[in-house]
C-alpha positions as CSV (number, residue, x, y, z in Angstrom):
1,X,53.2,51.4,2.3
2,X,52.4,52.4,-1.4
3,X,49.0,53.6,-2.1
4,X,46.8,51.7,-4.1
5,X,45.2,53.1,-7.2
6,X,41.3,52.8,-7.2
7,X,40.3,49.8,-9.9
8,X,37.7,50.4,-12.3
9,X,36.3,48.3,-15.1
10,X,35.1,48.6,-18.7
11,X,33.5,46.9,-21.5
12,X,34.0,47.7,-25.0
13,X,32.0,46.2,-28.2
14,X,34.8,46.8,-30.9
15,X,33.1,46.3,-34.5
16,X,34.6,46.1,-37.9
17,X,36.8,43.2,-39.5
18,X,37.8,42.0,-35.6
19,X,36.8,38.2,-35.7
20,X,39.2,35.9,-37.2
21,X,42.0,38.2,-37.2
22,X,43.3,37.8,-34.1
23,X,41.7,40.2,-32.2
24,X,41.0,38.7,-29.3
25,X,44.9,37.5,-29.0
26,X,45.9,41.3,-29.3
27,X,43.5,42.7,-26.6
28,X,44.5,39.9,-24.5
29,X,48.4,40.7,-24.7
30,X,47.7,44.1,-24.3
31,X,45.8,43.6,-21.4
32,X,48.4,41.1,-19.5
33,X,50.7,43.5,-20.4
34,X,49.1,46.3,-18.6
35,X,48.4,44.1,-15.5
36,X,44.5,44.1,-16.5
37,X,42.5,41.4,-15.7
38,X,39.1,40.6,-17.9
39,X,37.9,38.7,-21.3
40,X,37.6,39.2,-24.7
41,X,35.2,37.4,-26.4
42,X,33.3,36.6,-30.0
43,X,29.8,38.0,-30.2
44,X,27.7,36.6,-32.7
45,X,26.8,39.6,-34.7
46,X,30.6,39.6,-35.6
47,X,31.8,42.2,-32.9
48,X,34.2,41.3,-30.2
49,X,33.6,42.6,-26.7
50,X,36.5,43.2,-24.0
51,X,35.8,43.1,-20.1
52,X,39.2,44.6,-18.5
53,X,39.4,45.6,-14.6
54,X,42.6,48.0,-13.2
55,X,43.8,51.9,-12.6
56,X,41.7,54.1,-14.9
57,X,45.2,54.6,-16.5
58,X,45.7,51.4,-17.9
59,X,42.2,50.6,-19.2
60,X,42.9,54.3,-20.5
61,X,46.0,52.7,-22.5
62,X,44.0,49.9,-23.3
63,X,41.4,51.6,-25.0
64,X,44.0,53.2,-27.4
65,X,44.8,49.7,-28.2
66,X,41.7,48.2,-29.0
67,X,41.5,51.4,-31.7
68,X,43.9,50.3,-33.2
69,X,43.6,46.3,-32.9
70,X,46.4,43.9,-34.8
71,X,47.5,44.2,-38.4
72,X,44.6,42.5,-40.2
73,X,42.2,43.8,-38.2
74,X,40.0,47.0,-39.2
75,X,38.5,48.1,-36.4
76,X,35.4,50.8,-37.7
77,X,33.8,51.2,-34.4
78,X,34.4,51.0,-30.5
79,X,31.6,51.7,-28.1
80,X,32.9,52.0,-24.5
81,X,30.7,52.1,-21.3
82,X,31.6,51.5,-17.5
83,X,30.7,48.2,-16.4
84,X,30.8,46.3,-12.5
85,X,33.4,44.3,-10.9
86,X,33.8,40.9,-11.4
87,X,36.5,38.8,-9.5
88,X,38.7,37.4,-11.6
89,X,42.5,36.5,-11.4
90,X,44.3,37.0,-15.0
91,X,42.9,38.0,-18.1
92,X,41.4,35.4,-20.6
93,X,39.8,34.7,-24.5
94,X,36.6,33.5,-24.6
């Protein structure tokens, strides 16, 4: 039987030019693609935050994403912090 890698989770407040620039699209692709499960979301102060769940590997990858973010984006800060477990089942936009 494989061995299962230990799941962590994060939240990230990514600021810059991140809302209406698909942002929240891009983290959510990434995510899926990484087998993650979470959110990303619109804050009001014009930030987007992203909840993602997994191996410290992947949310590892994902970070390097969210750095990045899509094309029109321009991403000018990303705090990260560790965050509790919530139960969910995919990963979603808010």
């Amino acid at each position: 039987m494989p061995q299962q890698l230990p799941h962590l989770a994060r939240e990230w407040v990514v600021t810059g030019r991140v809302q209406g620039v698909g942002y929240r699209n891009f983290a959510a692709t990434r995510a899926l693609a990484l087998g993650l499960t979470g959110w990303a979301r619109n804050e009001a102060d014009g930030s987007v935050r992203v909840y993602a769940a997994g191996p410290e590997a992947d949310l590892d990858r994902l970070a390097g994403f969210l750095h990045m973010g899509p094309r029109m984006a321009d991403v000018r800060g990303i705090e990260q912090r560790e965050a509790p477990m919530q139960q969910l089942n995919s990963f979603r936009t808010e």
